[in-house]
C-alpha positions in Angstrom: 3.6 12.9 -2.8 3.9 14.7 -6.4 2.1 13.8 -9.5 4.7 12.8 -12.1 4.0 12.8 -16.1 6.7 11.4 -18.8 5.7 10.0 -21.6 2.1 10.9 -21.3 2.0 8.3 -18.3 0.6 9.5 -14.9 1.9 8.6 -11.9 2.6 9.9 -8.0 5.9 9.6 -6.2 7.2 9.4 -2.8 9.5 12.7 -2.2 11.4 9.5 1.0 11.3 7.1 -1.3 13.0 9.6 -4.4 15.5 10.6 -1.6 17.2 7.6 -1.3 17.1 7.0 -5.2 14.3 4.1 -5.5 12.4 4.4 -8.4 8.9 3.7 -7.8 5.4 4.7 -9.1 1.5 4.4 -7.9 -0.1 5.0 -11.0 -3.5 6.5 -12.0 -6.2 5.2 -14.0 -5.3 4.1 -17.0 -8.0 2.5 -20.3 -5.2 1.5 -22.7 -1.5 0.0 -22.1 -2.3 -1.0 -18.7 -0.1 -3.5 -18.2 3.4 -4.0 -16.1 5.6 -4.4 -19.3 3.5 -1.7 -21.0 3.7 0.9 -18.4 7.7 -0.1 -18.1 8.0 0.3 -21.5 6.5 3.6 -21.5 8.7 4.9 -18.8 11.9 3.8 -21.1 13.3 1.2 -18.0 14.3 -2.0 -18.2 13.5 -4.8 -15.4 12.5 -8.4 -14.4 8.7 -7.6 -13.8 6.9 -9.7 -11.3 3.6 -9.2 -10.1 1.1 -11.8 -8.5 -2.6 -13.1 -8.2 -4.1 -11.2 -5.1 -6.4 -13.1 -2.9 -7.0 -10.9 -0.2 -4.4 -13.1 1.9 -1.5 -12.7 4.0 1.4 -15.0 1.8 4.7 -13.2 0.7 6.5 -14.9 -2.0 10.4 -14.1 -2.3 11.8 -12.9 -6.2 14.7 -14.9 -6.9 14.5 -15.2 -10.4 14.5 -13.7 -13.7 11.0 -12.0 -15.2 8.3 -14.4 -15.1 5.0 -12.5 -16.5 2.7 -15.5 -14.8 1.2 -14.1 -11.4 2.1 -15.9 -8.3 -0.8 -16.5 -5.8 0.2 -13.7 -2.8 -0.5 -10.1 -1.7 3.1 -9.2 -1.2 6.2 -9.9 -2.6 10.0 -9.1 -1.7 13.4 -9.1 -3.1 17.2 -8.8 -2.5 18.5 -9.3 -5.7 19.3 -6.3 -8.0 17.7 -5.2 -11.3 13.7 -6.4 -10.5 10.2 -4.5 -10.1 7.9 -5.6 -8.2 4.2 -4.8 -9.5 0.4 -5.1 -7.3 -2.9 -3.8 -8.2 -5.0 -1.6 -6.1 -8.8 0.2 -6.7 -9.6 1.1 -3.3 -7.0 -0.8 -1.4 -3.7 0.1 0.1 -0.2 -0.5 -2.3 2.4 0.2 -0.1 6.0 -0.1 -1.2 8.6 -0.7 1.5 12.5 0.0 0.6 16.1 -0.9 2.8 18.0 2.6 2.6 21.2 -0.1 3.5 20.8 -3.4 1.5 18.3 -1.7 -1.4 15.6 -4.8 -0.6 12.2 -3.4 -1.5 8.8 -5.0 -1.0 5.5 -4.1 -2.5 2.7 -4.8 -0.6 -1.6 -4.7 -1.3 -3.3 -4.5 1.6 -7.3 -4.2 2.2 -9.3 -4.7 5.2 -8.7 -8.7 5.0 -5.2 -7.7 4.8 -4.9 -5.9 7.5 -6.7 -8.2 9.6 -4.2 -11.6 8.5 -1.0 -9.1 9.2 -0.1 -8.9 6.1 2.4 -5.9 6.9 3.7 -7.2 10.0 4.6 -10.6 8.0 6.2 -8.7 5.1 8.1 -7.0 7.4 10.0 -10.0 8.7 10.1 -11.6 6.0 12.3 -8.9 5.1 14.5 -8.9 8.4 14.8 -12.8 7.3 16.9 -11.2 4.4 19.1 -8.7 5.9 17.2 -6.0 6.7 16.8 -3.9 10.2 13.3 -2.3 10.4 15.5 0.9 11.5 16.7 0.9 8.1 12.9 0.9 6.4 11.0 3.7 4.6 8.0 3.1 3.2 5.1 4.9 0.5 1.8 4.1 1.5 -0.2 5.2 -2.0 -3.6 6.4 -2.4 -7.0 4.3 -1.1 -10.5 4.7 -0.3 -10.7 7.0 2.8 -12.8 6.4 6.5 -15.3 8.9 5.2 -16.2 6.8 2.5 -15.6 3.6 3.6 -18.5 1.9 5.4 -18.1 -1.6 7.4 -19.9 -4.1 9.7 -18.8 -3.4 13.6 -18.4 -7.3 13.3 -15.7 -7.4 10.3 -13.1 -4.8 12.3 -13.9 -5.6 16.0 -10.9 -8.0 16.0 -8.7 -5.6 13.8 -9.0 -2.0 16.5 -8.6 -4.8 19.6 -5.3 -5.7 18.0 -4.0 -2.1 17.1 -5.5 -0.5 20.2 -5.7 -3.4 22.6 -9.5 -2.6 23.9 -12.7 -3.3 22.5 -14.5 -0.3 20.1 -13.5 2.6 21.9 -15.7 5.3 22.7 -13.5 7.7 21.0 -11.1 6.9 17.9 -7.7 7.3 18.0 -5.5 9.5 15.7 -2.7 9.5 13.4 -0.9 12.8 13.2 1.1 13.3 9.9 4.4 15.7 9.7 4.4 18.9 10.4 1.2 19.8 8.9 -0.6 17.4 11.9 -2.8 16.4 9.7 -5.0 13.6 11.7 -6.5 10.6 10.7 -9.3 9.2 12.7 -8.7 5.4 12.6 -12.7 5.7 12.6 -16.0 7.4 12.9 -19.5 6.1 14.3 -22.0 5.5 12.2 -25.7 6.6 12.3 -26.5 3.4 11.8 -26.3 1.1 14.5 -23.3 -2.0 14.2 -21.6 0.0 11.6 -18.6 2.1 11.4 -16.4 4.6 8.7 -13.3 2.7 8.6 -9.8 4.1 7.6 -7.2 1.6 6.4 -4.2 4.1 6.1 -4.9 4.9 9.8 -5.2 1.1 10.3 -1.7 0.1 8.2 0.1 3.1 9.6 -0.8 2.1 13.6 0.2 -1.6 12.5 3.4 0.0 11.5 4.2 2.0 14.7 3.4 -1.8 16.4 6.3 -3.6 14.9 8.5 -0.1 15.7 8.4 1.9 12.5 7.9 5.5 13.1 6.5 8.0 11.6 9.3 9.2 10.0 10.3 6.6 8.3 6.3 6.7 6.6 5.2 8.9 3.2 1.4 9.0 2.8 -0.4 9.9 -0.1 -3.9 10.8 1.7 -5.8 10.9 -1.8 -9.1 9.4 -1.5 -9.9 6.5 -4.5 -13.8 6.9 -4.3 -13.4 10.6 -3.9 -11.5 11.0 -7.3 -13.0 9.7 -10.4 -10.9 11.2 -12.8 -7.9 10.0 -11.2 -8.3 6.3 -9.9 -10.9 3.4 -10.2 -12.8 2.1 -7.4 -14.6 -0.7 -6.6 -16.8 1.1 -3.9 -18.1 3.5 -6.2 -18.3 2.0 -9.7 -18.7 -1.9 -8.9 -15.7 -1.6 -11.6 -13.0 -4.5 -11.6 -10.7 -1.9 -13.2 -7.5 -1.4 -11.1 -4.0 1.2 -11.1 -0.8 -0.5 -10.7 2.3 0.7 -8.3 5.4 -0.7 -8.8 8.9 -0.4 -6.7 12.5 -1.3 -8.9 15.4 -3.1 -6.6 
């Protein structure tokens, strides 16, 4: 992915997603004009903005209407209808923005470890077949997070999570995602000195969720920039106990 400037606003884009002429942004940090309809406004485009109240959950609410600046209680949201943005908030969670190459429906998704573990990706994606769309027909720009190497958990909180992506108990060796050309792997995680803890990746996590309900890897853009690892660029939680987030948005 490339960071992208205009108007003195910062923001990275997905060279799939930019191929097939969906506008889209996963913004950095900002301390001023933080907002959906400030950011839009910025970036001289017009749109119905929706964004919602994120609980950590697994509910996808449908856009069917015109811009409606109260939040709607859900972690993702979807749309087939023409002329919206969809808006969610991430520190070190994953915003991933999904887009129909045939039918233009779009989806943007927040995803952390809770996430992950209520399928939130797996029921945005049929929510989406429920509107016309093939999975075939998918691309989607997973945007930056908190990486494994920084992201300490309980054994007990992802136990559940690898038997459902791996089918087997914690493994004795992690498995890998390979990335493109450049094979860059992901371990999906690392042991920890200390004992009943692990270093957790959730890209690895999402992206193996992904090849599960047949999206392959292909079809996926990754931005591998770590959250905690880059102060200047994005808030996170993990590091600064801030409640300061960066927005990513996808237009229909």
């Amino acid at each position: 992915m490339k960071l992208t400037t205009y108007n003195k606003v910062r923001y990275f884009q997905s060279n799939l997603l930019i191929s097939h002429n969906f506008f889209h942004a996963f913004f950095v940090k900002r301390f001023k004009k933080n907002e959906p309809i400030e950011l839009q406004n910025q970036l001289d485009i017009t749109s119905n903005i929706h964004f919602s109240k994120q609980v950590h959950g697994n509910k996808v609410i449908k856009i069917k209407s015109t811009s409606n600046l109260r939040p709607k209680t859900a972690d993702s949201l979807i749309t087939n209808e023409k002329n919206h943005s969809l808006w969610i908030y991430t520190a070190d969670c994953i915003p991933i923005l999904i887009a129909d190459i045939k039918t233009r429906n779009i989806a943007a998704c927040h995803s952390g470890l809770m996430g992950l573990r209520k399928q939130i990706i797996s029921k945005t994606l049929k929510r989406l077949l429920n509107i016309g769309s093939k999975k075939k027909n998918l691309i989607i720009a997973i945007g930056p997070s908190i990486k494994g190497a920084n992201y300490q958990v309980k054994l007990k909180d992802v136990d559940g999570l690898i038997i459902q992506i791996t089918g087997k108990r914690l493994l004795n060796k992690s498995i890998y995602i390979a990335k493109g050309n450049k094979e860059l792997i992901i371990p999906l995680f690392k042991k920890d000195p200390m004992q009943e803890r692990l270093f957790f990746d959730l890209q690895a996590a999402a992206i193996l969720q992904l090849y599960k309900e047949g999206i392959t890897q292909s079809q996926i853009s990754l931005n591998r920039l770590c959250t905690y690892s880059n102060p200047r660029l994005f808030n996170s939680y993990r590091r600064d106990s801030s409640n300061q987030r960066q927005w990513s948005c996808i237009y229909s």
